[in-house]
C-alpha positions as CSV (number, residue, x, y, z in Angstrom):
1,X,111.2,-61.6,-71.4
2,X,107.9,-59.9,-72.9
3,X,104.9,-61.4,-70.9
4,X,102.0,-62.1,-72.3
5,X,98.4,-61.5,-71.0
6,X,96.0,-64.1,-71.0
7,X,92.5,-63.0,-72.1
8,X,90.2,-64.4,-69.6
9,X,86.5,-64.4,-70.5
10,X,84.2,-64.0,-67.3
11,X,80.9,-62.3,-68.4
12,X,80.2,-64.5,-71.5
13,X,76.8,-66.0,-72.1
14,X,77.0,-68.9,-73.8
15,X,78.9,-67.7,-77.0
16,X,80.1,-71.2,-78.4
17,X,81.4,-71.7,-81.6
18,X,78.5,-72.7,-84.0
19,X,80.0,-76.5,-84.1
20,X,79.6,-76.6,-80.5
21,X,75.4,-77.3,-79.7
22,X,74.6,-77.9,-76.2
23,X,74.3,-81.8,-76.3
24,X,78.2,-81.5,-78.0
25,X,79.1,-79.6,-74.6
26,X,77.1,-81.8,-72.4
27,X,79.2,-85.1,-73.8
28,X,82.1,-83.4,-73.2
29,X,82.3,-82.2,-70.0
30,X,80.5,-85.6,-68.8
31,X,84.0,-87.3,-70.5
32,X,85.9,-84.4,-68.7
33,X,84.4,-85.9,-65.3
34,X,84.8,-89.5,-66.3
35,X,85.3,-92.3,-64.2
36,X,87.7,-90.9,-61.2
37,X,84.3,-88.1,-60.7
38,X,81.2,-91.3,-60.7
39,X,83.5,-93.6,-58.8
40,X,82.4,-92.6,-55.4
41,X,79.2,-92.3,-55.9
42,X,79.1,-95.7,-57.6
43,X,80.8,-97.8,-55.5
44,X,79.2,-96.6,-52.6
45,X,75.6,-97.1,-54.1
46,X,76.7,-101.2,-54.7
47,X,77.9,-101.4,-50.9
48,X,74.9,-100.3,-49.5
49,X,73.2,-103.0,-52.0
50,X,75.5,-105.6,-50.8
51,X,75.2,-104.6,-47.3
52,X,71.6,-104.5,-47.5
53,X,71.4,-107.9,-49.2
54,X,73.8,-109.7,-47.1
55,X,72.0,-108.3,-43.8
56,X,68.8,-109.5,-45.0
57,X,70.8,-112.9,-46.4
58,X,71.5,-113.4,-42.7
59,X,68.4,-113.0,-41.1
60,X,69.0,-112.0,-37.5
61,X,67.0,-109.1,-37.7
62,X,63.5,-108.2,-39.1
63,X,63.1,-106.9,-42.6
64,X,61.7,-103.6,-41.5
65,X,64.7,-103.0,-38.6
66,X,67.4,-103.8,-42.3
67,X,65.3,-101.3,-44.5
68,X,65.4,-98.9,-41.4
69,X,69.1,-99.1,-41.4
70,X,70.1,-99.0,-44.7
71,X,67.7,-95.9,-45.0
72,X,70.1,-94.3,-42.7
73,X,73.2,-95.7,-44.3
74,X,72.7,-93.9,-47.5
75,X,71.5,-91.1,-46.1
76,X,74.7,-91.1,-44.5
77,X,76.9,-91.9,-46.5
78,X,75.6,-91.3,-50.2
79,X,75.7,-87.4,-50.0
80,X,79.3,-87.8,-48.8
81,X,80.4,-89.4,-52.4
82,X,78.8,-86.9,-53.9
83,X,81.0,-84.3,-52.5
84,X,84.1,-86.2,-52.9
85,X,82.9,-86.8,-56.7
86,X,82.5,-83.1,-57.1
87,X,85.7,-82.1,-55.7
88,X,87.4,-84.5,-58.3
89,X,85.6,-83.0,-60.8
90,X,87.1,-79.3,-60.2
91,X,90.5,-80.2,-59.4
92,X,91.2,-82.9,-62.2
93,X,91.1,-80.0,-64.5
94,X,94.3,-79.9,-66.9
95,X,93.8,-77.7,-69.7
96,X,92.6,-74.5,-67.6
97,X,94.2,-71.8,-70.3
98,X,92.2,-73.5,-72.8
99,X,89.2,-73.4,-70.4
100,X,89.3,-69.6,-69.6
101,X,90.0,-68.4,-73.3
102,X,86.6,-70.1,-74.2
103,X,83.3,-67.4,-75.3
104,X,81.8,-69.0,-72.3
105,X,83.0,-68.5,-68.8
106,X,84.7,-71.1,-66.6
107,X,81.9,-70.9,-64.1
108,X,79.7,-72.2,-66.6
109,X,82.0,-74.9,-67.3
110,X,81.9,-76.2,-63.4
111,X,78.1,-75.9,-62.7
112,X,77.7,-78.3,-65.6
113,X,80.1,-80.8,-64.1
114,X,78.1,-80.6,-61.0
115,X,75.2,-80.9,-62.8
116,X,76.1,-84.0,-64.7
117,X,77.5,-85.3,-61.6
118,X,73.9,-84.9,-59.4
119,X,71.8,-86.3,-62.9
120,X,74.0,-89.2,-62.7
121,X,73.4,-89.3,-58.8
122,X,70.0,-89.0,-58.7
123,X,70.0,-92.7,-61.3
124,X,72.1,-94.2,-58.9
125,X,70.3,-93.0,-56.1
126,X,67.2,-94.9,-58.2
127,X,69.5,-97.6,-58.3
128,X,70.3,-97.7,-55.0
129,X,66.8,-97.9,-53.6
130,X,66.0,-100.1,-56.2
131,X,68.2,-102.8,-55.5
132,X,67.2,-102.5,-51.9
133,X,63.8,-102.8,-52.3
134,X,64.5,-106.0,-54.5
135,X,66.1,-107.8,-51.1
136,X,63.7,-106.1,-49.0
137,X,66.3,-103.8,-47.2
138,X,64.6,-100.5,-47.7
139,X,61.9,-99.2,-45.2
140,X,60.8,-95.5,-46.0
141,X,57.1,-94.5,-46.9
142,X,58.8,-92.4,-49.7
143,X,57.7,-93.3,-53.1
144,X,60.5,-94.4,-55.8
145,X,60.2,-91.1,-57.4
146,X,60.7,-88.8,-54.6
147,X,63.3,-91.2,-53.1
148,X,66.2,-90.2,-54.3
149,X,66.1,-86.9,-52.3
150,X,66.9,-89.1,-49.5
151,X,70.7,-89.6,-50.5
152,X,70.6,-86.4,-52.7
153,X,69.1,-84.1,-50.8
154,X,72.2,-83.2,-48.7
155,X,74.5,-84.4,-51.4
156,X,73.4,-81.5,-53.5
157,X,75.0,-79.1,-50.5
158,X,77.9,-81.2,-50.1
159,X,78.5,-81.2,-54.5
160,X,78.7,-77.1,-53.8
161,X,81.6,-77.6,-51.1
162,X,83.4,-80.0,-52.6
163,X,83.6,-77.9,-56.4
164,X,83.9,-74.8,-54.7
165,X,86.4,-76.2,-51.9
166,X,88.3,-77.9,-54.9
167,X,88.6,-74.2,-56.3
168,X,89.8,-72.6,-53.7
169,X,92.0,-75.0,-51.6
170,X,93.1,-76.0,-55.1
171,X,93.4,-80.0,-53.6
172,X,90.5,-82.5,-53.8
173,X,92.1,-84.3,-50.7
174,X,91.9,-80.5,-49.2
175,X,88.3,-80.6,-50.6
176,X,87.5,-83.8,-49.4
177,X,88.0,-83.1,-45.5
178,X,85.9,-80.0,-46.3
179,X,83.3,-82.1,-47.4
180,X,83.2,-83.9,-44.3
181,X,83.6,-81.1,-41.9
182,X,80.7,-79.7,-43.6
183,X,78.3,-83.0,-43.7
184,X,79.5,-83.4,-39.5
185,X,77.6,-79.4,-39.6
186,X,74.5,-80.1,-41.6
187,X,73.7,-83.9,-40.2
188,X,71.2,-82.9,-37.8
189,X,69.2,-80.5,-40.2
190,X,69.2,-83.5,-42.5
191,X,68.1,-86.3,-40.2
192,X,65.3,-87.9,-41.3
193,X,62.2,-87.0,-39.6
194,X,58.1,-86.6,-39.9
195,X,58.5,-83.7,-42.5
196,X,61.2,-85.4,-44.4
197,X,60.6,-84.1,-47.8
198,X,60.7,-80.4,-46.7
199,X,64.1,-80.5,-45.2
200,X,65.3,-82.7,-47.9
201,X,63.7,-80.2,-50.5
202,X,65.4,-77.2,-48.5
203,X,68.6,-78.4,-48.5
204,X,68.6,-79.3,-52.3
205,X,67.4,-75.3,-52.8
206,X,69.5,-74.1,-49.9
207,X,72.3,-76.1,-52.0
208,X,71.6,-75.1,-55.4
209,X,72.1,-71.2,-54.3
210,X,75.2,-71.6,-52.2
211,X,76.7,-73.9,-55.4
212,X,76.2,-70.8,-57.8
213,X,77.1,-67.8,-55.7
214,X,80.4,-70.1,-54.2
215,X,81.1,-71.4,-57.7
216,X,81.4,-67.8,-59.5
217,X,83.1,-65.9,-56.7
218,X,85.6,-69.1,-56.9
219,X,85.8,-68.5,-60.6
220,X,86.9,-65.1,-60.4
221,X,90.4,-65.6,-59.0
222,X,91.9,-66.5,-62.2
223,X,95.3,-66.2,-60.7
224,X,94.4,-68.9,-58.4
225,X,92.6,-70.8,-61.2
226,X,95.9,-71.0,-63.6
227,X,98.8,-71.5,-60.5
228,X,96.5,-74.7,-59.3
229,X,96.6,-76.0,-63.4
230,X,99.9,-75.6,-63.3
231,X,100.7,-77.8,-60.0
């Protein structure tokens, strides 16, 4: 039987179809990640809430020692969805012919699933903090609009493993563990200390970098790309 070669498009720059305007790809690809990529990140941002709130509900400790925790809570454990989120995102994927015959290349396609996925992080995060602060369970000199990077800071890092694990190992349980091996690496250069907002603001630009450069080198194994599609 005659073969027939799939034309892969790698070096495209954003050669979409005239119907397709940015905002058209934006709602898209934030349908593509739907519910199964927010869902850690969600329910993990209500736990901490409820945790918070029913720690404060009981009373046998001081309002600043609860905020103090839960601080460390989500910086624990926020960044953690994130990655799991991210490797969903990458290895939900179901229509990758149809992905890698578009003008623009696939690489493109998974940075703005991550992307969408840390925007819609970074509300949450808001979220988060906000509903702390509402039951006095949040104790960080931060203010609300730098806050975020608490939880996000590190999550950014942990977004690029999980998409570029998800590519590789072609499994987002795979992916997962990844994520975690990596967060057990990286915890003490994101505790929170003195200098908080340089290490958080180093980790979201040491993050970004190692997204990109991971993302496209994953991108270029189409091989690998179609057999995982096809699993």
């Amino acid at each position: 039987m005659k073969s027939t070669a799939i034309e892969v498009n790698l070096a495209g720059t954003g050669r979409y179809v005239r119907a397709m305007v940015p905002l058209s790809l934006l709602r898209a690809d934030a349908r593509r990640v739907g519910l199964a990529g927010f869902a850690a990140p969600l329910a993990t941002a209500l736990l901490v809430i409820a945790a918070g709130a029913a720690a404060r509900a009981a009373g046998q400790a001081g309002a600043g020692t609860v905020g103090l925790s839960t601080v460390r809570i989500a910086a624990m454990i926020f960044p953690i969805a994130i990655g799991f989120g991210a490797a969903t995102v990458v290895t939900r994927e179901r229509v990758m012919e149809l992905q890698l015959s578009l003008p623009s290349p696939y690489w493109h396609t998974v940075l703005r699933r991550v992307g969408i996925l840390l925007a819609a992080s970074v509300v949450l995060a808001w979220v988060l903090i906000g509903g702390l602060c509402l039951f006095g369970a949040w104790n960080h000199p931060a203010p609300l609009l730098l806050a975020p990077l608490i939880p996000v800071g590190p999550g950014v890092t942990l977004a690029g493993v999980g998409a570029v694990g998800g590519l590789v190992l072609r499994s987002g349980g795979a992916a997962a563990v990844l994520v975690l091996l990596v967060w057990l690496a990286q915890s003490p250069a994101a505790r929170l200390g003195a200098d908080w907002l340089t290490g958080r603001l180093a980790l979201v630009a040491a993050g970004t970098a190692l997204t990109v450069a991971g993302v496209l080198l994953a991108c270029r194994d189409t091989e690998r790309l179609l057999g995982r599609s096809r699993q």
